[in-house]
C-alpha positions as CSV (number, residue, x, y, z in Angstrom):
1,X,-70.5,161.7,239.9
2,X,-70.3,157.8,238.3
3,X,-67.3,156.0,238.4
4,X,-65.0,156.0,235.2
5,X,-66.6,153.1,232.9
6,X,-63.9,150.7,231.8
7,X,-64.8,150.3,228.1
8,X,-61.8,147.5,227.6
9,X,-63.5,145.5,230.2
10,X,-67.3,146.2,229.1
11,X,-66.2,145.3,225.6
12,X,-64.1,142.0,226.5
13,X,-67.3,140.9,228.6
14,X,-69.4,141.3,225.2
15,X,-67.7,139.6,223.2
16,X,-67.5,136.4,225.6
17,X,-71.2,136.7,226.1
18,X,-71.6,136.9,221.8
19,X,-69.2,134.0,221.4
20,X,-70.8,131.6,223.7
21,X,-73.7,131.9,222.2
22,X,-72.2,131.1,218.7
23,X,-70.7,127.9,220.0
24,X,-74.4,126.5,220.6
25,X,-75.4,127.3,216.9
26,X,-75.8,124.9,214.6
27,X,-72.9,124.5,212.1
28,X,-75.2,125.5,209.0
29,X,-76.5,128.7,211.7
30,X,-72.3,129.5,212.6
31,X,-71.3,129.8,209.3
32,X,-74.3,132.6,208.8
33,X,-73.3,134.4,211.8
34,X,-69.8,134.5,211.1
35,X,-69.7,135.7,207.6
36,X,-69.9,139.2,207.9
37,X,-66.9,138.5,210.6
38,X,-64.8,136.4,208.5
39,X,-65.5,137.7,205.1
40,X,-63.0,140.6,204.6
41,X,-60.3,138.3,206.0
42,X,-61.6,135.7,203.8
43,X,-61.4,138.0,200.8
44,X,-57.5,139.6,201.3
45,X,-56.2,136.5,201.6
46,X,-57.6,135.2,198.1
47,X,-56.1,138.7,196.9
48,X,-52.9,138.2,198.5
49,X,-52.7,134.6,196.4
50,X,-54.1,135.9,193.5
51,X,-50.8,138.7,193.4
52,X,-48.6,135.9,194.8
53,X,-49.6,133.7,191.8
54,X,-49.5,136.6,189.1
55,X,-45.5,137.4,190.6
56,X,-44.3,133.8,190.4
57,X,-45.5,133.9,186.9
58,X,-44.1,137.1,185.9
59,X,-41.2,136.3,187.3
60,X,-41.0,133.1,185.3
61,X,-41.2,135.0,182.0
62,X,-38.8,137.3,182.6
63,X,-36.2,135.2,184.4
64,X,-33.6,135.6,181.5
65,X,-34.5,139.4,181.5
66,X,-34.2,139.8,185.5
67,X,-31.1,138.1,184.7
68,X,-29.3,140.8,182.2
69,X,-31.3,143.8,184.2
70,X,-29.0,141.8,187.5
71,X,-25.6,142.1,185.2
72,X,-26.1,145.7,184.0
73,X,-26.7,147.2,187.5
74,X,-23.3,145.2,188.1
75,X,-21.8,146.7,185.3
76,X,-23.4,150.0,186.2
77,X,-21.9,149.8,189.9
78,X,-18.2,148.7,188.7
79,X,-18.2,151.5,186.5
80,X,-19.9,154.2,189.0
81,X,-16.8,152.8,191.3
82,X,-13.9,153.3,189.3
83,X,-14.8,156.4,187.9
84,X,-14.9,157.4,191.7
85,X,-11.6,156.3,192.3
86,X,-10.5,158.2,189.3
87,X,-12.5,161.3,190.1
88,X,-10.5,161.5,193.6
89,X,-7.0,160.6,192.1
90,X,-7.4,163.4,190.1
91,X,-8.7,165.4,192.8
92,X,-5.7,164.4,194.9
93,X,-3.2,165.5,191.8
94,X,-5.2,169.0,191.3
95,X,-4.6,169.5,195.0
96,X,-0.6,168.9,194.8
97,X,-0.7,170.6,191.3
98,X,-2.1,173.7,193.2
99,X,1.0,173.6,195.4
100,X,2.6,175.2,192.4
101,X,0.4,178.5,192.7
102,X,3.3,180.1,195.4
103,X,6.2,179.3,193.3
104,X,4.1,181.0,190.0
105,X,3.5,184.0,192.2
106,X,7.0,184.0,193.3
107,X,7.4,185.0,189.7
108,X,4.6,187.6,189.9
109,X,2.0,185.7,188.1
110,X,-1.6,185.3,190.1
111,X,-3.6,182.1,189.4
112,X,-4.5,182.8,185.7
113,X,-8.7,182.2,186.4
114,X,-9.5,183.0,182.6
115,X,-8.0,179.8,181.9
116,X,-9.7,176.1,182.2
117,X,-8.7,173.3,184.3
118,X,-6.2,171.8,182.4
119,X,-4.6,174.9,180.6
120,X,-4.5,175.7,184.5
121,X,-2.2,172.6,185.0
122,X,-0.1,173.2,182.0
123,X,0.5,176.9,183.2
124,X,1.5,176.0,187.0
125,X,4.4,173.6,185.1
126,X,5.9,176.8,183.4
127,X,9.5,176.8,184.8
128,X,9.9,180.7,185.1
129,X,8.6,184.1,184.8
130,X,9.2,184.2,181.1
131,X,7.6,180.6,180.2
132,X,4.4,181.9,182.2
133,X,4.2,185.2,180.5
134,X,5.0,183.1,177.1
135,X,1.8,180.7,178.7
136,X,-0.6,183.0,178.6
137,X,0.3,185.5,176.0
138,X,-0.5,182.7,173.9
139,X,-3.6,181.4,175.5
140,X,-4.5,185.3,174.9
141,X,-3.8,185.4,171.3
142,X,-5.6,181.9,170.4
143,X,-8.7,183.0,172.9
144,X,-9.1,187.0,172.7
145,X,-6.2,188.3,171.1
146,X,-7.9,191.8,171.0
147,X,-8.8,191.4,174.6
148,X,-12.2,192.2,174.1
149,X,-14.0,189.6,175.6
150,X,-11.5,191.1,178.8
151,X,-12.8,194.8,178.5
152,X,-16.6,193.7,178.2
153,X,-16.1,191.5,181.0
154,X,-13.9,194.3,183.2
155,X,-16.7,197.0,182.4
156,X,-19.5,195.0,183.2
157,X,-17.7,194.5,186.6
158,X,-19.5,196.0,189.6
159,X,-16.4,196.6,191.8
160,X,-15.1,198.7,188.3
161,X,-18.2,200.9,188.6
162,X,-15.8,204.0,189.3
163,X,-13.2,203.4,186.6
164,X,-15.8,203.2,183.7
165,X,-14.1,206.3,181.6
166,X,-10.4,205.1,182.0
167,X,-11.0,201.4,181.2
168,X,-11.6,201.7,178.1
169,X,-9.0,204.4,177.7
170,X,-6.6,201.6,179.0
171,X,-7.3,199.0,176.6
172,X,-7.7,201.6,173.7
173,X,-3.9,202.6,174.5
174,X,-3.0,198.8,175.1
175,X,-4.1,197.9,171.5
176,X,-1.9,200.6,169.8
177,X,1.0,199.4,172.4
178,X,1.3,202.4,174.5
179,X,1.4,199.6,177.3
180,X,3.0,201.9,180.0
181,X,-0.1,204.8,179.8
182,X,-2.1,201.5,181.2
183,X,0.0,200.7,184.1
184,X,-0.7,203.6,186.3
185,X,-4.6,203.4,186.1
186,X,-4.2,199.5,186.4
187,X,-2.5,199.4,189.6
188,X,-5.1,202.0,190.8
189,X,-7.8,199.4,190.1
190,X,-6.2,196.6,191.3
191,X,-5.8,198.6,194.8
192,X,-9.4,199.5,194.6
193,X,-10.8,195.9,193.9
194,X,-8.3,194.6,196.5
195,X,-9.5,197.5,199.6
196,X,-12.9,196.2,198.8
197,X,-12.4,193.0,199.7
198,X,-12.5,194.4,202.9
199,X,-16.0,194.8,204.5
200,X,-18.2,197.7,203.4
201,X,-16.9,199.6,206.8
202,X,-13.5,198.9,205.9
203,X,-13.3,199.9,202.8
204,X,-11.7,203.9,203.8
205,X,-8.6,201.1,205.0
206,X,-6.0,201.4,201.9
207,X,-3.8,199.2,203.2
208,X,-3.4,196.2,200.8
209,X,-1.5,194.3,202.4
210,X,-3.3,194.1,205.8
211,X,-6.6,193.1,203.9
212,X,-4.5,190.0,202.6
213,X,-2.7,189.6,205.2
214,X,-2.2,185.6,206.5
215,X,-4.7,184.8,209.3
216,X,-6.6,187.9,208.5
217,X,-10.3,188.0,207.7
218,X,-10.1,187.2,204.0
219,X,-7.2,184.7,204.3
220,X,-9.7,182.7,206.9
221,X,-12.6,182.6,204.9
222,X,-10.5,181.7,201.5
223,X,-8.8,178.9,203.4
224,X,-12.1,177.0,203.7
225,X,-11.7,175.8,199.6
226,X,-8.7,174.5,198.7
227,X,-9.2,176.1,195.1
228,X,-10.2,179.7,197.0
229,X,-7.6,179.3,198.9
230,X,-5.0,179.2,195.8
231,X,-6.5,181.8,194.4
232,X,-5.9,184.0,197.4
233,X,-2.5,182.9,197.9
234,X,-1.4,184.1,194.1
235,X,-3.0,187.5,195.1
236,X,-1.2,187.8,198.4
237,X,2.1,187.0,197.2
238,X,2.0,189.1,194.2
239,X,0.2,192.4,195.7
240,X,2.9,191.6,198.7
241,X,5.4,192.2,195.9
242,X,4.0,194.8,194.3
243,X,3.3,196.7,197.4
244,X,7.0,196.1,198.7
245,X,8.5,199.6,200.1
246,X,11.6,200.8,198.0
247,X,14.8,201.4,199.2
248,X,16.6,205.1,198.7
249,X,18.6,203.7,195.7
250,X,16.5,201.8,193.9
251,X,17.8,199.2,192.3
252,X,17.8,198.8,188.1
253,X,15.8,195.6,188.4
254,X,13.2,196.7,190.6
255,X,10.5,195.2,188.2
256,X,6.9,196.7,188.1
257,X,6.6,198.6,191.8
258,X,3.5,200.0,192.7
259,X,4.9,202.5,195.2
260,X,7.8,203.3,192.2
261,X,5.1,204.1,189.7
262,X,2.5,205.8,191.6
263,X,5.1,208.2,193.8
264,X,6.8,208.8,190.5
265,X,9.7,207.4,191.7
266,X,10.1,204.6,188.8
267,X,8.8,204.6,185.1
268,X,5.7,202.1,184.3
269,X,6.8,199.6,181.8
270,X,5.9,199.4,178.4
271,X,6.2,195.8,178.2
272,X,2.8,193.6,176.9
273,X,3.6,190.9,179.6
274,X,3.7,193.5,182.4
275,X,0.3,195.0,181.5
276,X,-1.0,191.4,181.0
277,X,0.6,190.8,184.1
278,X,-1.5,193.4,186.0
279,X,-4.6,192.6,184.2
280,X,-4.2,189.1,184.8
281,X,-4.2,189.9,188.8
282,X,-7.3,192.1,188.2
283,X,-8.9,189.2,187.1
284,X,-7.8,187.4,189.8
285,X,-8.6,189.7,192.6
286,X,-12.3,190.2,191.0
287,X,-12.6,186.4,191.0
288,X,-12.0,185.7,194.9
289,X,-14.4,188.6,195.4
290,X,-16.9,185.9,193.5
291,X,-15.6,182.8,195.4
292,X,-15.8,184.5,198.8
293,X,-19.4,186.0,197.8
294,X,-20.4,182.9,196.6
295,X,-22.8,180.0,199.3
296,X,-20.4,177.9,201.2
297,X,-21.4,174.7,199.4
298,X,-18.6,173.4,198.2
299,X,-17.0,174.2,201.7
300,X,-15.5,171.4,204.0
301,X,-14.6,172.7,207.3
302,X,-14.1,170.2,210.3
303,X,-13.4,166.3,210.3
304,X,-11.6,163.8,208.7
305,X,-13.8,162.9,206.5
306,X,-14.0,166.4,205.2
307,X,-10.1,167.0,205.2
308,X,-10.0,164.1,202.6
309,X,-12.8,165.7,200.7
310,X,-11.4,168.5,199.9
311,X,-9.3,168.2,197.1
312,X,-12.4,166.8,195.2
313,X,-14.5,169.9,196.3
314,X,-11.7,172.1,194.7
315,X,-11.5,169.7,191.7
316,X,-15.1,170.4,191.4
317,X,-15.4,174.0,191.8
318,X,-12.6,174.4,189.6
319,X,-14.3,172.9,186.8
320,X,-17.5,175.0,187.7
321,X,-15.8,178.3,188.2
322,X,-12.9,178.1,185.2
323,X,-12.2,179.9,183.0
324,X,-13.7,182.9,184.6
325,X,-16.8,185.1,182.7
326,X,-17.2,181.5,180.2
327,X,-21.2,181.5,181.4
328,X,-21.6,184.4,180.0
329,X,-19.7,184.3,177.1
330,X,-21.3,180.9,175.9
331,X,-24.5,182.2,176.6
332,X,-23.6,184.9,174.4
333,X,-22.0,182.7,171.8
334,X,-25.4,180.7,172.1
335,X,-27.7,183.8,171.1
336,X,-25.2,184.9,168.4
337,X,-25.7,181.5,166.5
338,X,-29.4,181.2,166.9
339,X,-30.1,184.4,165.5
340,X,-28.2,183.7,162.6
């Protein structure tokens, strides 16, 4: 077998060789032989000066432009900046405004998610039970005041699948205010909606209170979103108080019970705030059922930088989310006017 050429070396040798001989040449001989060396280098750099040239130029007509197009990105950036710094004050406030959820659902009143943003902010400043019920009877009355934007949304509802003959037959008696007929068949939808929560395994567990239960499964998974998170709080405290076990005597003010209504140990009201009350929590429930289901993008789990993030992430998909069902309905609301 040969030995292994050593092209580096066999090519370095030619190339001395070549170059000798060209340092014998004439000049007018050189400058033949090295034309086809030297002529592409010869030719970029005329190019490169020829660019070079047309820049300078261009840049000396539109100096006073450059200028401007300089102060608007400037402008631009300032702006971009404080809007940023708004954006996360107001992030910060939603965050400490959300603190008011627990003390709302200390009055039995779940985070209301058929409202927007700020009718959100105005509701979590009512100063009891009666100014939140007042809150969003109203809101009610100026947005649906026949609730039937509510029923078509509650019927479309895949978690409502097996209460399609009674829903309606609630809202039918709700409208001619035979509000307590609707309380039973409420409550029984609101446990339903709530068990299913739960894993499709789990869903034979009727135990409300365990699916909410702090540091269960749900609570975890809710407590990665500040805004998620509210929203599960609300349902927990409420469902914990509608849940509650009743003494023997049962006290006059024992308030809507579900184990009072359902063990017929207690009348249902026949209050419209009550039955608002209940489907307002239906709403609730069935909207952490879409937050939970929903890609972890707006998620910030681990790190400082995402603990200070997350009041802008719930800011965010607040804005997104609120007021619950609204694609839909715009969409809706779209069609209507183009057809007419």
């Amino acid at each position: 077998m040969s030995e292994e050429r050593n092209i580096g070396a066999e090519m370095k040798a030619y190339l001395d060789t070549e170059l000798r001989k060209l340092t014998v040449l004439p000049p007018s001989e050189l400058e033949v032989a090295l034309r086809p060396i030297l002529g592409p280098f010869i030719q970029m750099a005329q190019v490169l000066q020829l660019a070079q040239q047309a820049w300078l130029e261009w840049v000396g007509k539109n100096y006073e432009t450059l200028l401007l197009a300089g102060q608007a990105v400037r402008e631009f950036t300032q702006k971009v900046g404080s809007i940023l710094v708004e954006w996360d004050e107001a992030s910060r406030r939603f965050a400490e405004i959300l603190l008011e959820v627990e003390r709302l659902a200390d009055f039995g009143w779940t985070l209301p998610t058929q409202l927007s943003v700020s009718e959100l902010i105005e509701f979590l400043a009512s100063s009891d039970a009666d100014a939140a019920a007042t809150y969003v009877l109203r809101k009610l009355e100026e947005a649906d005041p026949d609730l039937t934007e509510m029923e078509s949304r509650l019927i479309s509802e895949a978690h409502l699948a097996e209460f399609k003959t009674i829903l309606p037959q609630c809202f039918r008696a709700i409208r001619r205010s035979d509000y307590a007929i609707a309380v039973p068949p409420l409550i029984a939808m609101l446990e339903r909606v709530i068990q299913t929560l739960n894993p499709s395994y789990l869903h034979a567990n009727t135990d409300v209170t365990k699916t909410l239960r702090e540091r269960g499964p749900i609570a975890r998974k809710a407590q990665e979103d500040l805004f998620c998170a509210a929203v599960w709080l609300s349902l927990y405290k409420v469902a914990g108080q509608l849940w509650d076990n009743l003494p023997l005597k049962i006290p006059e003010s024992v308030g809507l019970s579900r184990n009072g209504v359902q063990h017929g140990r207690t009348e249902p009201p026949n209050t419209k705030a009550e039955v608002i009350r209940l489907l307002n929590a239906l709403e609730t429930a069935l909207a952490l059922h879409d937050l939970l289901a929903e890609d972890e993008e707006f998620s910030v789990r681990q790190g400082e930088s995402g603990t200070h993030l997350k009041p802008m992430f719930a800011l965010i998909r607040a804005n997104f989310y609120l007021p619950r069902g609204r694609p839909d309905s715009e969409l809706v609301r779209s069609d209507s006017k183009e057809k007419e």
